[in-house]
C-alpha positions, 0 to 999 in steps of 0.5 A: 500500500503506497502512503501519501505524504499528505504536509506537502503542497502539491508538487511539479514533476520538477519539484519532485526530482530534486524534493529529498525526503530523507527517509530512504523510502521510493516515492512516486508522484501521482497528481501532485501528491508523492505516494510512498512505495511500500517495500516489495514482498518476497514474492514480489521482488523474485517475480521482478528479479526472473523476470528482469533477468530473462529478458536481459538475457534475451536482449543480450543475445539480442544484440542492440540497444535495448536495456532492461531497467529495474524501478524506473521514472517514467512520465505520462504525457497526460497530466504530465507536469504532476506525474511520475510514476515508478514502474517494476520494469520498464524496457527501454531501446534508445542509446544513453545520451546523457544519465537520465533521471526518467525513461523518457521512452520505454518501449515495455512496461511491467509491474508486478501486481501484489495484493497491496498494491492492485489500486496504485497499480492499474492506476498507473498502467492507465498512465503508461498508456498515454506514453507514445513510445508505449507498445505493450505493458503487462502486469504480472500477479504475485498471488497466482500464474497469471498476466494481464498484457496490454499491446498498442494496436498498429493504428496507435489505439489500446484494447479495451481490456488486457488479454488474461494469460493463465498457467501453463500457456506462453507469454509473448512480449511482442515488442522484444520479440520474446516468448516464455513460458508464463510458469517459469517467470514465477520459478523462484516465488512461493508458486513455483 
């Protein structure tokens, strides 16, 4: 459960980059408001760590640009100047030009949905759909083998709901050319 810090005045997406809490807590900024993110579960965090790793692996073999970054900054272009939300994974395909603070284009976004955090959550795969360079997102739950994914259309439009992808079957992330089993994704988690 993400809690928000209620004494501050509503802040820019400015602001929020050089704002230091000083509690060693990840925060988020949703509509002005710095949300802070509770620690991931066990569960959580292994989904995020195979995950993370097997599609490094792939991108590695890969060759090219792409990189998989683990909690990064992203900026919706909807509300913008009051947003920055904080996706588990986001993969991202353009060259290192200066060290950024936010994925200004992720290409694939994921999150891990726990029990806690299913409101923050789908609020921000709303946000993620506003993004342009956005292709697919997916949301990966930690209390079951299954996905909810997300891929924009050609013409640049999203569906109107996710594709359920359940135990056993594979699970495609089209806009990296990957295909697993949805299964081994939860290898080292409490589903295993």
């Amino acid at each position: 459960m993400n809690v928000v810090r209620k004494h501050v005045p509503l802040m820019t997406a400015q602001e929020f980059l050089v704002w230091e809490p000083g509690d060693g807590r990840m925060w988020q900024l949703v509509d002005g408001q710095p949300q802070a993110m509770a620690p991931t579960t066990r569960s959580h965090g292994a989904l995020m760590n195979e995950i993370g790793r097997r599609i490094a692996n792939h991108l590695e073999q890969s060759g090219g640009p792409c990189s998989v970054i683990t909690a990064p900054g992203t900026q919706p272009k909807v509300q913008a100047r009051t947003n920055i939300r904080i996706p588990d994974l986001a993969v991202v395909c353009t060259p290192y030009e200066t060290e950024e603070q936010l994925v200004l284009t992720p290409r694939l976004v994921i999150e891990v949905l726990s029990p806690s955090n299913r409101a923050e959550t789908w609020s921000n795969v709303w946000t993620y759909v506003t993004i342009p360079s956005v292709q697919e997102i997916v949301v990966i739950s930690s209390m079951a083998v299954e996905a909810d994914q997300l891929c924009r259309a050609p013409d640049g439009s999203w569906p109107d709901q996710p594709t359920k992808i359940t135990d056993g079957a594979d699970i495609t992330f089209a806009s990296i050319d990957l295909t697993l089993k949805l299964r081994a994704l939860y290898r080292t988690t409490r589903l295993a």
